[in-house]
N, C-alpha and C positions, 0 to 999 in steps of 0.2 A: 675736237674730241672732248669726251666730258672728263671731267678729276673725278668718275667714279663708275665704275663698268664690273657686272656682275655676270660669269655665265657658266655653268654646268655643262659639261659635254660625257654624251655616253656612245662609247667603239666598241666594233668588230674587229678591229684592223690596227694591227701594231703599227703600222705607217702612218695612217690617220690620225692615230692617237697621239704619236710624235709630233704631229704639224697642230695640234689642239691647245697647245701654251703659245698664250698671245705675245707674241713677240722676240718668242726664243728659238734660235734657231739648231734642230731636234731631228734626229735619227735613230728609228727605232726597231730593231729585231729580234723578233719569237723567239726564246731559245728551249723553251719546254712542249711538249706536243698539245695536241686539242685544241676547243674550239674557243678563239680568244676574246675579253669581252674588258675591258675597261671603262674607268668613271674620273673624269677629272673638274675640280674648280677651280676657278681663278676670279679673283678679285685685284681690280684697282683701284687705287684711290690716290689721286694725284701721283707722286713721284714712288709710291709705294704699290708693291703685287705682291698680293700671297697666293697660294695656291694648295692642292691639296690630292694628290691622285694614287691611283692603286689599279693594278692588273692583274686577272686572274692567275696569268701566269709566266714564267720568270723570263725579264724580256733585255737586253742590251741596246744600252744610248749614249748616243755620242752627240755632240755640238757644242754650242756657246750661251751664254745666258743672254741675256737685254742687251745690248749695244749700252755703255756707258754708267753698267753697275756694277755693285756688288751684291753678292744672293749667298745664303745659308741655308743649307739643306737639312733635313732630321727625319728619321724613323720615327713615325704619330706611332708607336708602340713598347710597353715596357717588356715582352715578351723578352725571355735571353736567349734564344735559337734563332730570334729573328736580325737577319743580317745584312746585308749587299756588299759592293766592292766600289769604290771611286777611284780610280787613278791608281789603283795599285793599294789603297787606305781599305781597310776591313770597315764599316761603316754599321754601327750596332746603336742601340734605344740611345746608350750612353757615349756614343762618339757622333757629333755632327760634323760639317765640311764647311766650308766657305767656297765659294767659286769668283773669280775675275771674270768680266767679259772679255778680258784681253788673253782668256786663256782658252783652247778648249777641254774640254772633259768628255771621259769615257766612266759610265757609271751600268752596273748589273745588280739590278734586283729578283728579289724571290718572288715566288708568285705570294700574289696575295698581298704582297706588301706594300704597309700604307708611307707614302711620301710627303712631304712639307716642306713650302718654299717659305723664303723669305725674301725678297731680291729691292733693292732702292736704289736711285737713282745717283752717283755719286756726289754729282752738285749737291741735292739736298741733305748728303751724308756731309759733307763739307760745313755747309750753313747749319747745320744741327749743332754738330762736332763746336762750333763756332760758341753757337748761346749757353750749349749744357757743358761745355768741359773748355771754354778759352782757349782753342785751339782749332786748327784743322788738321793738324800733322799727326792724325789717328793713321799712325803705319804708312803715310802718306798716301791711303785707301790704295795702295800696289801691291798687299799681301802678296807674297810667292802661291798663290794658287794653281791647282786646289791645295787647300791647306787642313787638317786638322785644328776641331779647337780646344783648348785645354779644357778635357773636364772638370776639373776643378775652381774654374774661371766660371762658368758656361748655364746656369740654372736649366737643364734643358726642360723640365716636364714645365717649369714656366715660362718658358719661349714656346711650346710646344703649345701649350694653353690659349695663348693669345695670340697665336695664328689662327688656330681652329676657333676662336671664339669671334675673332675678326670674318671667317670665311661666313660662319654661323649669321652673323648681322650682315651681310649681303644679301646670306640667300634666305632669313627668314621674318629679318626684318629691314628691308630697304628704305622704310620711313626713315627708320633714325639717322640714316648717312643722307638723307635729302637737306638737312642744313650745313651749311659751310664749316660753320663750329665746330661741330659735333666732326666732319669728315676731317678736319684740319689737326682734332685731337688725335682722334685714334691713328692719322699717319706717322704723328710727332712720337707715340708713345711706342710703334712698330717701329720707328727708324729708332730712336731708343734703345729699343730693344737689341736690335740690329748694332748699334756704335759698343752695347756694352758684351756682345760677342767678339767685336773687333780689336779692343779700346785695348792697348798694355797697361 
């Protein structure tokens, strides 16, 4: 498989839609009426996926993330009405989540509302952990998920940034991630991003 995989999926079908994140395993039900139409992205690059999806209307999901990661979820919106529910956690522009693969989660979104992954691989959260802070015992990557993250820790409209800017250079410029370099930067600076969400 390649270290870099780019794809846009557009549903009719809240089920569909759930089975559309490459390698998450997703369960998805309609809770609002009419006629339902979803848009999701996803981006890999090496040990790193972001993502990017939103449904017309407000829909209930349950599963697990990647097999052998950890993932950060966020609301791509500063609106203050706009909200969901993870695990019992209120989930607002200004509260993001953390998720275990060893956990699962039950998450309710509004319609309409736009989502953001952030999910890596833990090994490479380990060897990261390793070069940029001398350590790997970042929470020993076993958070109590799902977790809350400190807003006050958390820059989220700049974690928010550089997911959608990362999804942005998949799907509008896939030149630039065709050299090694260039793909090896932007996963180091996503998983980054990702350890200083986690990091105490």
């Amino acid at each position: 498989m390649s270290d870099f995989q780019y794809a846009q999926v557009h549903t009719r079908d809240a089920q569909e839609h759930g089975a559309s994140l490459n390698s998450w395993e997703q369960r998805y039900e309609q809770l609002s009426t009419g006629a339902f139409e979803a848009s999701l992205e996803d981006l890999r690059i090496g040990p790193v996926q972001v993502f990017r999806e939103v449904a017309n209307r407000a829909v209930l999901q349950d599963g697990t993330p990647r097999a052998n990661t950890l993932a950060v979820g966020f609301i791509a919106t500063r609106e203050p009405d706009t909200h969901g529910w993870c695990c019992g956690h209120q989930l607002t522009a200004d509260r993001a989540i953390a998720l275990g693969s060893n956990h699962e989660f039950e998450l309710v979104t509004g319609a309409d509302m736009v989502l953001i992954g952030l999910c890596v691989d833990k090994q490479a959260l380990a060897r990261r952990a390793q070069e940029v802070l001398g350590s790997t015992q970042v929470h020993d990557f076993h958070l109590p998920t799902p977790a809350l993250l400190d807003p006050d820790k958390v820059d989220h409209d700049e974690a928010r940034s550089l997911i959608q800017g990362a999804i942005s250079l998949g799907r509008d410029q896939p030149p630039l991630l065709a050299k090694p370099d260039q793909r090896r930067r932007l996963a180091e600076t996503l998983t980054d991003a990702l350890l200083a969400c986690i990091s105490p």
